[in-house]
C-alpha positions as CSV (number, residue, x, y, z in Angstrom):
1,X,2.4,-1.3,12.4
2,X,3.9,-4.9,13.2
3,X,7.3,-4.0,11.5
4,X,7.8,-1.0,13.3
5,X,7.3,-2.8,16.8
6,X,3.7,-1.1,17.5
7,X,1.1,-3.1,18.8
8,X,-2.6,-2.7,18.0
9,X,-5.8,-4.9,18.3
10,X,-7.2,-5.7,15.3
11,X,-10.2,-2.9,15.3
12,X,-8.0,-0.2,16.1
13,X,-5.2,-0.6,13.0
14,X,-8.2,-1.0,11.1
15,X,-9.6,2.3,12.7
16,X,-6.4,4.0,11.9
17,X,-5.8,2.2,8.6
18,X,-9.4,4.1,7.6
19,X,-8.3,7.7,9.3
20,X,-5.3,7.3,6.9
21,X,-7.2,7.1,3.7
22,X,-6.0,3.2,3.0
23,X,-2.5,4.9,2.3
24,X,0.2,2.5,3.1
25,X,2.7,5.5,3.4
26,X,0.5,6.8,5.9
27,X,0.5,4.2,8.2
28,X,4.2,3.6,7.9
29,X,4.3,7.2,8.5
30,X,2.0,6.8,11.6
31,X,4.1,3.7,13.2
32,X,7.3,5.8,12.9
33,X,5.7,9.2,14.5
34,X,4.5,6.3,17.4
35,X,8.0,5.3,17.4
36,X,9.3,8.3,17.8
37,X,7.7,9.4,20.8
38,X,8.7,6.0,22.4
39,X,5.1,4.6,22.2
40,X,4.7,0.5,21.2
41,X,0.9,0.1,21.0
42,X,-2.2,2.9,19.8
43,X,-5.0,2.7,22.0
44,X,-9.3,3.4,19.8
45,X,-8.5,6.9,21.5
46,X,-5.4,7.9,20.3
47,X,-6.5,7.6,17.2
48,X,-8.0,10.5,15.8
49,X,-5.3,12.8,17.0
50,X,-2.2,10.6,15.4
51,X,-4.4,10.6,12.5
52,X,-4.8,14.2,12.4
53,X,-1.1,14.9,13.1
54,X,0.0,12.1,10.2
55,X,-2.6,13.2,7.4
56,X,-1.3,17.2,7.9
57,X,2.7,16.6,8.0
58,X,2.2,14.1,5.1
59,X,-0.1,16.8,2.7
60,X,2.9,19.2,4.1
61,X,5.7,17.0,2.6
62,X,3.8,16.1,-0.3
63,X,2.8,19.4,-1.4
64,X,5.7,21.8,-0.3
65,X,7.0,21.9,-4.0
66,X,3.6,23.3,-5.7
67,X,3.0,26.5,-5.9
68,X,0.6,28.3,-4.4
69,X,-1.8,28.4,-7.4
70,X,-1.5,24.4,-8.0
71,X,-1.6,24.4,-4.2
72,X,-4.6,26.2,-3.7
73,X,-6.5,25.0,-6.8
74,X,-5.6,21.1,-4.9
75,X,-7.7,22.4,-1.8
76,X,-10.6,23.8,-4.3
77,X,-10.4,20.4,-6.1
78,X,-10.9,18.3,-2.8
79,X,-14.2,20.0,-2.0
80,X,-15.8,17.9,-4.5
81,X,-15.6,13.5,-3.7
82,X,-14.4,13.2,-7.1
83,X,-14.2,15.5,-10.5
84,X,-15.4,14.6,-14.1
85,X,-14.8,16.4,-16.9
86,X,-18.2,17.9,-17.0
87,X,-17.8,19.1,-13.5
88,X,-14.6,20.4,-13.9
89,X,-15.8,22.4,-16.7
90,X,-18.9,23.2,-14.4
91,X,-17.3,24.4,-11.3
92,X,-16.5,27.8,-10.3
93,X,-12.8,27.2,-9.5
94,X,-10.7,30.5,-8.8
95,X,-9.7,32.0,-11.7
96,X,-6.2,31.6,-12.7
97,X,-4.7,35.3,-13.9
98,X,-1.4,36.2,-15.7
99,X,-0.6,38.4,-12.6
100,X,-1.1,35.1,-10.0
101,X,1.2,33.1,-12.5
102,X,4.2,36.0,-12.8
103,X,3.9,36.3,-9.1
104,X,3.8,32.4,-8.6
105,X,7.3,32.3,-11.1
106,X,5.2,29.6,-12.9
107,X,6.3,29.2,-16.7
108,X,3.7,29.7,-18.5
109,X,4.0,27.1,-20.8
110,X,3.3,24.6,-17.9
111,X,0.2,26.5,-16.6
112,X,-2.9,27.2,-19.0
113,X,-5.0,28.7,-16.6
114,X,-8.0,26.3,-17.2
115,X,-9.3,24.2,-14.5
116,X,-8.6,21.3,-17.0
117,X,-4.8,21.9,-17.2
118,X,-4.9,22.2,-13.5
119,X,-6.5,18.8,-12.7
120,X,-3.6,17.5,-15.2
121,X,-1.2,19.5,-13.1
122,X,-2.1,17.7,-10.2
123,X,-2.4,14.8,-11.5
124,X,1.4,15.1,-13.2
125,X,2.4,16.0,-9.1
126,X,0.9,12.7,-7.8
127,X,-2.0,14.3,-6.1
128,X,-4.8,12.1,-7.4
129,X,-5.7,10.2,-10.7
130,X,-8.1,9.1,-12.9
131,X,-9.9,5.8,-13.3
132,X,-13.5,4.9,-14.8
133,X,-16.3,4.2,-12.8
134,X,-19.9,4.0,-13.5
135,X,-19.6,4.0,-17.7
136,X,-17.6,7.5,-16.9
137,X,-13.6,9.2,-16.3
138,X,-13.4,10.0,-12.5
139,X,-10.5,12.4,-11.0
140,X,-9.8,11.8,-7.5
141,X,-7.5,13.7,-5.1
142,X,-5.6,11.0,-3.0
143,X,-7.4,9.9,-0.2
144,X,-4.5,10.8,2.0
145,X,-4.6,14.3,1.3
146,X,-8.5,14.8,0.7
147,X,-8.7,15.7,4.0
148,X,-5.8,18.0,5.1
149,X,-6.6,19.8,1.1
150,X,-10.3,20.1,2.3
151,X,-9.8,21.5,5.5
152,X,-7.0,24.1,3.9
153,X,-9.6,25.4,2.0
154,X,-12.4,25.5,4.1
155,X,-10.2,27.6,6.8
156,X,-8.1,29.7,4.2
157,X,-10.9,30.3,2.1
158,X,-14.1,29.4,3.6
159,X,-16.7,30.8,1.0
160,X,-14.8,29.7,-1.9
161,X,-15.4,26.1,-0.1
162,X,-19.1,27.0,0.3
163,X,-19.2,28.2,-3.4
164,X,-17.8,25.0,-4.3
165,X,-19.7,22.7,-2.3
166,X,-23.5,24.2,-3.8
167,X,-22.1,24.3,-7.4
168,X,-21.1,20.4,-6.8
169,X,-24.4,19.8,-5.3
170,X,-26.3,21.4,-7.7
171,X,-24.3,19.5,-10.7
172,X,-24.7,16.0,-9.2
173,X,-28.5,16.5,-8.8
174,X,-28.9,17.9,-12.1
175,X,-26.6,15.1,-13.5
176,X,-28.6,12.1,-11.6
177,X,-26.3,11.5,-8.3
178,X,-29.4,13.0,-6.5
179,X,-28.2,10.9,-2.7
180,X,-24.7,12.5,-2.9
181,X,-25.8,15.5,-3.6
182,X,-28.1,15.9,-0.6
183,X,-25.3,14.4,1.0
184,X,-23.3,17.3,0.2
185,X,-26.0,19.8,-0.1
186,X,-26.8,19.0,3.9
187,X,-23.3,19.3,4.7
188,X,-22.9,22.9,3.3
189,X,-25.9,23.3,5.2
190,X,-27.9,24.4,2.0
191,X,-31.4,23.1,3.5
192,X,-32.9,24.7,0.4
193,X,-30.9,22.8,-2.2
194,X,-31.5,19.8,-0.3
C-alpha cells in the first residue's frame, strides 16, 4: 500500500491484507484500484467493499482462459476448505460428459473427465496446489479466489453448492475432522447433520 502512495493505519492494511486472502497481488491490485479513483488512504469501512470489488475482477482475470467445465468444476472445488484425494474421490462433483467437452472445444486428451484429472487441471492453471498437512496431501484453491469461486457457485448453482457442502460434511465427520464438519454442516444449515 506504501508504494502506491496509500495510507492506512496499521489495523486496517491488516484488515484488508486478510479480505485479500494474504495475496500479495491482491493488495497491489487493491492500492492501484485506490489509485485509480484518486483515493490516498482506506478507511476500516471501506474495506469490505474494495475487497469485494478486488477479489471478483482478480478471479475474472485469472480465470477468463478456462473453460467453462474447468471453470465451473473450480467453483464446485471451492465449496470444500481444502480437497484430499479421498474426498475428491468422495464428492459428488458434476459429471463431466463427452457432449460438455465437444461443446467446451476441450481436447480430449487434456480433459479425462474424473474429478482427479480436474483438480490436476486446476492445479496446472495456477488455481491452487498441493502441500501436506496433518500426515496427509491437501489441495487448496488459492485463497484469493476461494471466495469469488465459492460465491459463483453458490448463485449459479446453488443446490450443487448445497450438495457439496453435506457430502463434505458428512466425509470429514466420518473421516475424524468432526469440529469442521459442524462447522460446515451449520453453515449449510443441515441442523440434522450437525
Amino acid at each position: 500500500l506504501a508504494l502506491a502512495g496509500v495510507e492506512a493505519a496499521p489495523h486496517v492494511a491488516e484488515q484488508l491484507t486478510r479480505s485479500l486472502g494474504a495475496w500479495p497481488a491482491t493488495v497491489r491490485l487493491a492500492a492501484a484500484h485506490l489509485r485509480f479513483l484518486g483515493r490516498s488512504s482506506i478507511t476500516t469501512t471501506a474495506v469490505p467493499p474494495l475487497a469485494r470489488t478486488v477479489l471478483d475482477e482478480y478471479a475474472t482475470d485469472v480465470t477468463s482462459g478456462l473453460s467453462a467445465i474447468l471453470l465451473r468444476f473450480a467453483g464446485e472445488a471451492a465449496v470444500a476448505p481444502h480437497l484430499t484425494p479421498a474426498l475428491i474421490d468422495d464428492l459428488p462433483f458434476t459429471d463431466v460428459d463427452r457432449a460438455d467437452a465437444d461443446r467446451a472445444d476441450v481436447d480430449r486428451a487434456d480433459l479425462d473427465p474424473t474429478a482427479a484429472d480436474m483438480v490436476h487441471l486446476l492445479e496446472r492453471a495456477g488455481l491452487g496446489s498441493w502441500s501436506i498437512a496433518d500426515g496427509g496431501a491437501r489441495f487448496t484453491i488459492v485463497p484469493a479466489l476461494r471466495a469469488p469461486l465459492l460465491a459463483s457457485i453458490e448463485s449459479g448453482a446453488p443446490e450443487t453448492a448445497a450438495r457439496l457442502r453435506r457430502a463434505t460434511a458428512e466425509h470429514l465427520g466420518r473421516h475424524g475432522d468432526a469440529l469442521l464438519a459442524a462447522e460446515i454442516a451449520a453453515d449449510a444449515e443441515a441442523w440434522d447433520l450437525v
